[in-house]
Each structure stands twice: as C-alpha cells, then as structure tokens.
N, C-alpha and C positions, 0 to 999 in steps of 0.2 A: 126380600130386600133386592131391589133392583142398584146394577151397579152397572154404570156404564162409560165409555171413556171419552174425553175429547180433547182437540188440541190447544183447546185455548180457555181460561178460567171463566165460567158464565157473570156477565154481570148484575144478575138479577139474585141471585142466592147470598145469604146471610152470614152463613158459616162455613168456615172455611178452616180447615185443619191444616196441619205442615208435620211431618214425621224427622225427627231431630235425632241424631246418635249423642250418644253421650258425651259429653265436652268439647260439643261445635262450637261455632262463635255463633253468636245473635245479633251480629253488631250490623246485619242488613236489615232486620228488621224495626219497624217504627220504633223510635227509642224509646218513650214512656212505655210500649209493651215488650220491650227486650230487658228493660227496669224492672217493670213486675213480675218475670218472671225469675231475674235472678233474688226479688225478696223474699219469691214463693218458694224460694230453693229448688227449683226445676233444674234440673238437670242431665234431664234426655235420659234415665234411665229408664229402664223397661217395662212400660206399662203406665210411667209418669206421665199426667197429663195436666197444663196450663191449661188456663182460658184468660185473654184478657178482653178487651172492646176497643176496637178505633174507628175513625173516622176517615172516608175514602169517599172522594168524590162527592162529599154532602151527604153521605150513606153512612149506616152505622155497621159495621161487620165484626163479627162474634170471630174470633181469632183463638183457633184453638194449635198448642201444641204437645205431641205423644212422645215418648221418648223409645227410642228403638234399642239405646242398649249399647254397649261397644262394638264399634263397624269389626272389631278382629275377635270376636267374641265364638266361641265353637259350639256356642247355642244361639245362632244368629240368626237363624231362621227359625226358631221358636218364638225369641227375643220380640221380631221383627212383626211377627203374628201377635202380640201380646199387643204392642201397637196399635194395629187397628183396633183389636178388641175392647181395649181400655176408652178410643173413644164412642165406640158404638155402645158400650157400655153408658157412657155421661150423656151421650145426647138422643139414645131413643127414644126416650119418652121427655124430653126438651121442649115439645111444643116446634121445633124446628122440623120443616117436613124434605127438606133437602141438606147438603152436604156436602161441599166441595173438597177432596184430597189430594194433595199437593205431594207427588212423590219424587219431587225433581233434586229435593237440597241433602239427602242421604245417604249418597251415594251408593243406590240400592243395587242389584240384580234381576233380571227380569223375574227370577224366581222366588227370589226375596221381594221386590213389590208385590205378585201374586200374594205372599203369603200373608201380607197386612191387612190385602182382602179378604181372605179367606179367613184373618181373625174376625174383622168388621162383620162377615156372613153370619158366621157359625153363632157370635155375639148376640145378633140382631135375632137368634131362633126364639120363640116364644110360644106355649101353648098354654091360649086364653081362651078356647073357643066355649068353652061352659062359662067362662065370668060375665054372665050378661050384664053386670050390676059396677062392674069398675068404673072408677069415678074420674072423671073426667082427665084430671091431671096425672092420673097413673097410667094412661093410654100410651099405647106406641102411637108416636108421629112419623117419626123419622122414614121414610117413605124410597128416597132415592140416594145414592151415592155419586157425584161427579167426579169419577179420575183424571188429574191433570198432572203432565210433567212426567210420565211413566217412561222409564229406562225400556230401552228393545229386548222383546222377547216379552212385554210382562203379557201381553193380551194373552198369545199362545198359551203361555204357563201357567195362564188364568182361566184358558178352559179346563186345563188338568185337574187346577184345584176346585173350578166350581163342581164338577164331577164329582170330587172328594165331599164337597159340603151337603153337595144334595146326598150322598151313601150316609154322611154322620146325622143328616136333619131327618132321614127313614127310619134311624135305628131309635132317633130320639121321638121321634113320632109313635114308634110303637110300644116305647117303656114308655112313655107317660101317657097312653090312653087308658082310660080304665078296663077292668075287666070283663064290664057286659058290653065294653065295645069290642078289646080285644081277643077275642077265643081260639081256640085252633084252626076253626073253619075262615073266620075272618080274617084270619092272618096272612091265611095261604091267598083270599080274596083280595087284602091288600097289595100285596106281594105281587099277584099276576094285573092288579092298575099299575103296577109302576114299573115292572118290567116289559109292560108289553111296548112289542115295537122296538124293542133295544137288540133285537138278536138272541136273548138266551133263553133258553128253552128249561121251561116249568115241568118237575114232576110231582106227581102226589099220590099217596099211598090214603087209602082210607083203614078205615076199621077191619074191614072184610081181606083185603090184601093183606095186612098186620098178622090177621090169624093166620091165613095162607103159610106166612113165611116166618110162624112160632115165634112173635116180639110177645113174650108172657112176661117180661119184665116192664116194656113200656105203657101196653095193654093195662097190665094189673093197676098202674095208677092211676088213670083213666076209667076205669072201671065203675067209679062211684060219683061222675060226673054225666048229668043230660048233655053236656057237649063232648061232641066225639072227639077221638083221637087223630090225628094227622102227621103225617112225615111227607117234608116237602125239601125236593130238592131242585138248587139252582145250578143249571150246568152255561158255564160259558168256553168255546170253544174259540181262543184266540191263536193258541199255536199250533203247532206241527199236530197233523192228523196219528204220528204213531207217537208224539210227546204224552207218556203220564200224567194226569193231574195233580195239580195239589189239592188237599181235600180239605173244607174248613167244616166243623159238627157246633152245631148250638144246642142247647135244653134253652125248651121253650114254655114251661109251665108258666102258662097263661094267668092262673094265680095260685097261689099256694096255700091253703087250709093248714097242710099235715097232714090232712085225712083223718084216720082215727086218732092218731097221734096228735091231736089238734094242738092246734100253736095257742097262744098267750091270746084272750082279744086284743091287748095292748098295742098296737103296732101293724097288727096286722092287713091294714089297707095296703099298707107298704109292698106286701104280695105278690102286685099287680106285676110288679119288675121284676118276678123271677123269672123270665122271660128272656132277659137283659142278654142272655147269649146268644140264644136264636137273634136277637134284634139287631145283634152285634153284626151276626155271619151274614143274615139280609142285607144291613146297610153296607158291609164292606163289597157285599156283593155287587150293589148297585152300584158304587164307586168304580171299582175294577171294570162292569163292564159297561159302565159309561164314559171312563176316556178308554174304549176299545183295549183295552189290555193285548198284549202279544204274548197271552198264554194262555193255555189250559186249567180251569180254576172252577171248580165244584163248592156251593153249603148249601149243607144239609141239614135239617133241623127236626128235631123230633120236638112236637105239639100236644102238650094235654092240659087239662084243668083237674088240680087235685081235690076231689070233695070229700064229705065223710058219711053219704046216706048208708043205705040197709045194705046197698048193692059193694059198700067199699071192701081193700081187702083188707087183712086184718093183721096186726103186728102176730109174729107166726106162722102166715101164712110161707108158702114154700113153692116160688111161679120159675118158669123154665122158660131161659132166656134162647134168644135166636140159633146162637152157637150152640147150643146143648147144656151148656152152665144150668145146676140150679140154686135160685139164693133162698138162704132163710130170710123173709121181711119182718129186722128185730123194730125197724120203727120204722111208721109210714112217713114220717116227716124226712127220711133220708132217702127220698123220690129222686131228685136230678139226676141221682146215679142209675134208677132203675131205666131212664127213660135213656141217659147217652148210653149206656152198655149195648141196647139194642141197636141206635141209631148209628153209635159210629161200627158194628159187625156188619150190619146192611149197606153200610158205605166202601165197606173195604171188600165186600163181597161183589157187590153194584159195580164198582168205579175201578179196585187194583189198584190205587192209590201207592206209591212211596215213602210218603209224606203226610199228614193226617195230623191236624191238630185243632181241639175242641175250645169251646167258650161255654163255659159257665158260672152263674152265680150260685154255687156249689155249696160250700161252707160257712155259718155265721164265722167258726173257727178260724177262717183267713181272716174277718174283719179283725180280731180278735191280734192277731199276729201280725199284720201289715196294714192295721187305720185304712184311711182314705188317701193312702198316697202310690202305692203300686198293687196290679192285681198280683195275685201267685202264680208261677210257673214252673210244671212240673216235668219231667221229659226224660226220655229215655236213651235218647239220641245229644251228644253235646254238642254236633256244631247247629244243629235245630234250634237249640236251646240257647244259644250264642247268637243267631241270628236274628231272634224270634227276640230276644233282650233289644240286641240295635236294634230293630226295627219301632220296638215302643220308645225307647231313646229319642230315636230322629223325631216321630209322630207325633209324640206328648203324653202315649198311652202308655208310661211304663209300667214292665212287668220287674220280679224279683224272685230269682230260680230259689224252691226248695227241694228237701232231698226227697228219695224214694229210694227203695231198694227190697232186697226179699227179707231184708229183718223185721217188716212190717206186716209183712202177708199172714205170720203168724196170728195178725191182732183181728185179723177177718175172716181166723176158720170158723165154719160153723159143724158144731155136730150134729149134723142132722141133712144136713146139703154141703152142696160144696163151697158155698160161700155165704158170709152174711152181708148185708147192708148196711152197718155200724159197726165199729169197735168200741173203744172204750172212748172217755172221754179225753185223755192225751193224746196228740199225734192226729188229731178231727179230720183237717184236710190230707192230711199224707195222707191217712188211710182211705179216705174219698179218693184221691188220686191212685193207690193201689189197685182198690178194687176197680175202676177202668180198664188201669195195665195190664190186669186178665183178661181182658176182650181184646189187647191188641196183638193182631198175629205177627207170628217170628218171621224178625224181619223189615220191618216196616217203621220207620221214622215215626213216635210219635211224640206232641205236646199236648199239654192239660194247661189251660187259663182259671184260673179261681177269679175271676172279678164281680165277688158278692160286695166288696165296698166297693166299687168303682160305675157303677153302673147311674146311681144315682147318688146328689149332693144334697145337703141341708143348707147348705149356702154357696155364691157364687162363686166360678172358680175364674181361670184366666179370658176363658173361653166359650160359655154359658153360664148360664142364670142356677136360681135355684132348684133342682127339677134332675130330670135327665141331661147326662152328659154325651151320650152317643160312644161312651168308653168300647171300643174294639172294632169299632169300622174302619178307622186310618189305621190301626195298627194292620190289619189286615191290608188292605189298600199298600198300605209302607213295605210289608214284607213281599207280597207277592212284587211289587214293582223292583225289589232288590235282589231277591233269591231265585224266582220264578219265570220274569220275562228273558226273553232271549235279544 
C-alpha cells in the first residue's frame, strides 16, 4: 500500500475519508451528509464508519467517515489505529484505486495520525498470490493513500511506524506461506532477502554444527524430516558496545505432523503456523532494526519440520539435550519444547543475555484456557512479566500472565531420565512452560509467550483479514522500545 502525503487535497480522486472522535459536531460538513450520517447512527466511535455521496464542483465524491473514539480515551492510540483500519477495511476491494485522508478535524498527535496509518497498512496486508482464479470484484483496488491536513511530527512518527508494519507484514508473510514454501532452509533464505543491507548481522547453524554442540533434543525432531534442521540468529547491535542484550527465542516448526504421535488428518494444514514464533521474533526483528533501535537485541529461532518416516524418533525414546539434561520423548507431538530447550541454552551460552524471553505456539492447552484473545505468559521474573504485559497492552498483542512454580516440576519427572516431555493432561501449558524453566540458568530474566491461538484468525480482527495476524512482532517492537532502548 503506498501512502503518501501532501498539502493540499488532490482534485482528481473520488474518495475521500475524514477521521471523527466521538461526539464532534458535523455541522461543517454538507448538511444532507451530516443528516445521514446522524440516521446511520454514526457516531465517531471506534472503528465506526459512514459513507455518504455529494456533489463538489459538478464531481461526485464518495465521503467517507471513521470514528476514532473518545479524544481522552487511554486507548487512544489503538482507538485511533482502528480508524484507519475500518476504512481500509470497506474500500479495498471498492473498485476505488485511490483515497484521500483527512487528518486535520480530530485533533490528532503526530503519533496518533501515524497510527491511523499504520491501521490503513497493516489492513490493506493480503496474501492472494496462489488465488489465480479471484473474480473480479473480490480484487484489491485500492492502490494509493493521499494524506491530507496531518498534525506536525506525523511524517517522522510515520516512519517509525511504517518500520513496525513492514516487521508485522514479515511475520505474517511467513505464517501464511505454506509448508513446501516455508521450511527451515527457506526461512533463514527469507530472512537474509530482507535483512540484508539493514546493518544486522545473520547467523546460522546447520545440522553438522547442531551435533557439534549436542542439540539431541532439537536434532531429534528433525530427524524424520528430508529438510534439515536450522538455528538462525539475528543480532542487531544498536547500543553501548559493553550494553547486554535482550534476547528474543522463537520455535519455528515449519509444520507439524506430530511425528509418530500423528495429529488428527482433520485440521491439520493448519500446521503450517506452528511456526508463528519464529515468525514472531523475525518480524519484531525486522521492526526493531528498521527504525534503527538504540539497543542491543538478538532472535533466535530454532527451525525444523516434524515428520513421521522410518528415520523419526519414537515416543520412548530418550535424546540428550545441549545442557546435558536427558528427556524421556513420552509424545512426539509435544516437539516445540524439544526444539526451544536447546535453542534458548545456545542463546544464553552464545549471547549472556539477562533477559531472554521466548515465543511460541506451544500448547493447543492455552487455546483451550485463553480463546483468541490473549497469548499466555509465563515468567520467572515479575517486573519482566509486568513489563512484557504493558507492552501487549500498549501494541494490541495482549499477553495474560499464568502461574508456574516447583509444584509443577513434579508432573514432568521421568523415571527413566531426568525429565519428560508431557505431563498429564491438567495443567498442559504450565507444564510446557516448566519444562523450559529447566533450561533457564540461575539468574537470568526469563519469559514464555504461549500464542498458539493468537498467531492465526478464522475471521477478521481490528487489524487484518482472515489469515495471519503477525501476533508478536509489535509486541516485541513495543517492549524493546520501552524497557530496552536507552
């Protein structure tokens, strides 16, 4: 979506929007469409959007307006994001190929106009590139945005946020590609087309390295997959040369079988997005170090595809992790964990990290306990945990801390090793999040994201379509700009 600004409203374009707080007057605008819009019951709330038609200069112009929400509202920059979204929402596929926005009557902030754009961007993301067959009238039009009337500061503020859109449009790039596009090798090949030339520097570990440095826990799910395994890390060095990093860790299973523990056919394309935390830490990545961040900020993402040939392991098997930990594998399908246990030891080994906190789509268990409305958050550390909450707050990607502790450790002994990879069926994700908390060493800051419902929707939310949402790239992006930058 191209969006561009200028100072005066062009006279050749059709539609033309206005962003309205909630219980403005209308009485400057042409009165038969200041009429229909109080029969439509508009009312500038959040997300609301009029359309009516007048007549300007012998021209017909499509008159749209959004409602922002109450100007003293403490979600007034979500509010204000909902805004644009709701109209890029009604007119992308309108047959209209331009779009004039009027940000002059709402008495916005430069950072709050930004962030109407930045609903309008993220709105406008679509991935149609297999729909060769889409019928005519289901097509995106909507081609350009004209900003007009924008309060000072919004341009600056609006490169901050287009940075943010391009990290959340990566993340959602990669959870909705399918699986014989996305694999572990191709990921990391996406990954270095989009970071290159931004300044941060690409690592990657292959197979042969893995064994090198005893990942027998990541390896193992990998195992029964022709595509290899991969750990890729993004390092961006924006602050003080002796400043710590902060360290983000994704599970990137590229798709999920179960392995031998095979899943249900029912469902199972869906797969494709357990992924969704690698794609998370990617896209926050590319956010962070695309408005140049003024910190120190590392993800890391361990990469496999789980399959179930001759070569898979086998529920009972018994693999020895990095640290020296060995798990009993009571089910192949409880992989995520085998693959971050190694990825975030290799991260705190690698980096010294303080701070270290992972994304994944972990447990159906979280869906199960927190729907589609917050990921799970688990943590060891409470102002991490505190922080890491505002930060989805502010962003839109909220999290919802649950507990952990050592009353739980008991439900992952194994007799036979020192830990299993399931417990029973109560307590699903705690104990997912347990068994991590034994790979994190004494001392060290850490958080667990569960966003298995958040990654992808079955229908449209404030801010994308039906599909991928890009869930943990702004949160990422949000937190490091608030906890991290100096």
């Amino acid at each position: 979506m191209k969006i561009e600004f200028s100072a005066s409203q062009p006279s050749d374009v059709r539609l033309i929007a206005r962003v309205v707080n909630q219980g403005d007057d209308l009485t400057d605008l042409d009165a038969a469409l200041a009429d229909g819009a109080k029969a439509a019951r508009f009312a500038g709330r959040a997300g609301q959007v009029f359309e009516g038609f007048v007549i300007d200069d012998g021209a017909l112009r499509r008159i749209a307006l959004t409602g922002a929400g109450e100007s003293n509202s403490s979600d007034r920059r979500l509010h204000v994001e909902r805004a644009g979204a709701a109209l890029m929402a009604k007119y992308l596929r309108s047959g209209e190929t331009e779009m004039v926005v009027d940000l002059g009557h709402a008495d916005l902030s430069g950072e709050e106009a930004a962030a109407v754009l930045l609903g309008l961007r993220l709105r406008a993301w679509s991935h149609e590139k297999y729909r060769t067959t889409l019928a005519k009238e289901k097509r995106i039009t909507l081609e350009k945005v004209t900003v007009v009337g924008s309060p000072d500061g919004t341009e600056a503020a609006w490169e901050t946020a287009a940075a943010i859109a391009t990290g959340t449009e990566f993340t959602r790039t990669l959870v909705a590609e399918p699986a014989n596009v996305v694999y572990p090798a191709s990921f990391v090949a996406m990954c270095e087309d989009a970071f290159k030339g931004t300044g941060a520097e690409l690592i990657v570990l292959d197979e042969a390295d893995m064994e090198k440095l005893g990942m027998g826990a990541l390896l193992g799910v990998g195992q029964g997959s022709e595509r290899e395994s991969r750990i890729l890390a993004i390092r961006w060095n924006g602050g003080a040369k002796d400043e710590k990093p902060m360290v983000f860790v994704g599970k990137g299973v590229t798709f999920d079988t179960g392995g031998i523990s095979l899943k249900p056919p029912g469902g199972m394309e869906d797969m494709k997005w357990d992924m969704g935390g690698a794609g998370a830490v990617a896209g926050g990545m590319l956010a962070v170090v695309g408005r140049k961040a003024k910190a120190n900020v590392i993800g890391v993402v361990g990469l496999v595809e789980n399959m179930p040939d001759g070569k898979a392991q086998r529920p009972g098997d018994v693999v020895t992790t990095m640290n020296g930990q060995t798990v009993e594998v009571i089910n192949t399908d409880a992989e995520g964990r085998l693959v971050l246990c190694d990825a975030l030891h290799w991260a705190q080994e690698e980096f010294a990290p303080e701070r270290i906190v992972d994304f994944a789509t972990l447990t159906g268990a979280m869906i199960i306990a927190l729907g589609n409305e917050h990921g799970g958050l688990f943590s060891n550390d409470d102002s991490l945990a505190e922080n890491l909450t505002a930060a989805g707050k502010t962003s839109g990607d909220k999290l919802w801390r649950m507990p952990i502790g050592p009353a739980y450790d008991k439900l992952i002994d194994s007799p036979i090793a020192d830990i299993k990879n399931v417990g029973p069926r109560p307590a699903g994700s705690i104990t997912a999040a347990q068994f991590l908390h034994r790979f994190i060493k004494k001392g060290t800051k850490w958080a667990h994201c569960d966003i298995a419902g958040m990654v992808w929707a079955d229908k449209p939310g404030h801010s994308w379509d039906k599909g991928a949402t890009g869930f943990g790239a702004r949160l990422i992006d949000q937190f490091v700009k608030e906890n991290v930058e100096k």
